[in-house]
C-alpha positions as CSV (number, residue, x, y, z in Angstrom):
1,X,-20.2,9.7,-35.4
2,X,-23.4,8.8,-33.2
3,X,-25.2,11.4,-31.6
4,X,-26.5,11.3,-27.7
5,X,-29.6,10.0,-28.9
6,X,-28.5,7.6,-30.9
7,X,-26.0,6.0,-28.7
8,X,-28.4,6.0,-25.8
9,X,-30.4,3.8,-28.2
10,X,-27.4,1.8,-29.1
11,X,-27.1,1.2,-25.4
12,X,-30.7,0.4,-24.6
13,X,-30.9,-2.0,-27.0
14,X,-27.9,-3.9,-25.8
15,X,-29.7,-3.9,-22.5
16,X,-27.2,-1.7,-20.6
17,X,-29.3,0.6,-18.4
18,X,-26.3,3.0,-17.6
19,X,-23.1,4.1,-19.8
20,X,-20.3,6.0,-17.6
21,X,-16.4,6.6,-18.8
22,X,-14.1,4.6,-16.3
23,X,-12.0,7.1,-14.2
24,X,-8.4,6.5,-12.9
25,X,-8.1,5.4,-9.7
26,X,-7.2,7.6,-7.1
27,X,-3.3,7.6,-6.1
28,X,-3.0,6.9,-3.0
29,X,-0.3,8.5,-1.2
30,X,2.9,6.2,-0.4
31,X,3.0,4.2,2.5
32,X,6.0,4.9,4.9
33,X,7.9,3.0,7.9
34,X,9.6,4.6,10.5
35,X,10.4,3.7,14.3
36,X,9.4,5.9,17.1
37,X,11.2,6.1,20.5
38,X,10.0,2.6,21.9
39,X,11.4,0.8,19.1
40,X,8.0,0.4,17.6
41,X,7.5,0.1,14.1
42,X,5.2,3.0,12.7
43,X,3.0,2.8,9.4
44,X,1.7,5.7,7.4
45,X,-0.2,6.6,4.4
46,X,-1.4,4.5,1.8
47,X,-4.6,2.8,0.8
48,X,-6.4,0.6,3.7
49,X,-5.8,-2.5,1.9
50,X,-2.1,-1.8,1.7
51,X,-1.3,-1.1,5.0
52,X,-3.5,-3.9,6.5
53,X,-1.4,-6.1,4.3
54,X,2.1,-4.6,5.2
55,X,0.7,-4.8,9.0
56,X,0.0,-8.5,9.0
57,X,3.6,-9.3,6.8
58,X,6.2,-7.2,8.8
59,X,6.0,-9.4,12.3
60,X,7.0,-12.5,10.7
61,X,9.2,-10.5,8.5
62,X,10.8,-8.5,10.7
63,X,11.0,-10.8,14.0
64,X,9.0,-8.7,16.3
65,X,5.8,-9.1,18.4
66,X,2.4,-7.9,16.6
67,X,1.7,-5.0,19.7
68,X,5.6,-3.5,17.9
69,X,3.5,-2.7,15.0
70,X,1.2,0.7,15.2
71,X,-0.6,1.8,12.2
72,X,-0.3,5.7,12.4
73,X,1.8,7.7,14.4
74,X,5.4,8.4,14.8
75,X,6.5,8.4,10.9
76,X,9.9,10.6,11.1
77,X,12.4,12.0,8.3
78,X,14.1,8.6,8.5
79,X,11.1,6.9,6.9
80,X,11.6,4.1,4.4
81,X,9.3,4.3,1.4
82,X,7.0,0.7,0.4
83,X,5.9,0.4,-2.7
84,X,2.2,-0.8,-2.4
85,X,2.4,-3.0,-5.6
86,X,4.9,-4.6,-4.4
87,X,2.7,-6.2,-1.8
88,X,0.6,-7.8,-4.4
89,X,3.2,-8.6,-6.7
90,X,5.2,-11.3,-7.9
91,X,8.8,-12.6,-6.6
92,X,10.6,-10.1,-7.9
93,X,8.5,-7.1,-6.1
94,X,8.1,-9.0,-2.6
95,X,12.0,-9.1,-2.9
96,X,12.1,-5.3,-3.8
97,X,10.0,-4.9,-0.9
98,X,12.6,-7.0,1.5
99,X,15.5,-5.1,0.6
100,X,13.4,-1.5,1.4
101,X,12.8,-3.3,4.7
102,X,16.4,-4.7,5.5
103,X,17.3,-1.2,7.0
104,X,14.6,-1.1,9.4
105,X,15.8,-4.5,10.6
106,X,18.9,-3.7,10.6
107,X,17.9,-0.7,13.1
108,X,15.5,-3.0,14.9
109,X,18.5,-5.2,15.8
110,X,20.3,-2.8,17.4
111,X,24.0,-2.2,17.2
112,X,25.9,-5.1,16.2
């Protein structure tokens, strides 16, 4: 096995300057939906990206206007869960993603 000094070489002469481990990603925490007393849809949690993506999709998704979609706020204990990959993934994820959102429609909608 190489010692420091010998790696360091290793690496000079490969012409990399610095060598660092990769580290995990942080976890971000999940992102949540929940509707607060004007019938507004409220996002919480997650990673910027996420939620910025989730923001722009659940208008058309959804059937509302743009200003029904707030991006902190009144979360609740009726929250539905979104799974952040499933934002970036393929069919079969944006579908998973639909059916978490159907109930928040559903409640959108109003009584039937």
């Amino acid at each position: 096995m190489a010692t420091e000094a010998q790696r360091a070489m290793m690496l000079s002469a490969m012409g990399i300057v610095v060598y660092r481990l990769r580290a995990a990603s942080p976890v971000a925490e999940p992102l949540r939906l929940s509707l607060d007393r004007q019938s507004r849809v409220c996002i919480e949690g997650g990673d910027d990206e996420s939620a910025q993506r989730l923001h722009a999709l659940l208008p058309s998704a959804l059937g509302i206007a743009c200003e029904r979609v707030l991006r902190a706020g009144g979360v609740d204990d009726t929250a539905i869960a979104v799974d952040q990959f499933a934002l970036r993934g393929d069919p079969a994820a944006k579908r998973a993603l639909w059916q978490s959102l159907k109930p928040l429609a559903r409640r959108l909608r109003g009584p039937a």
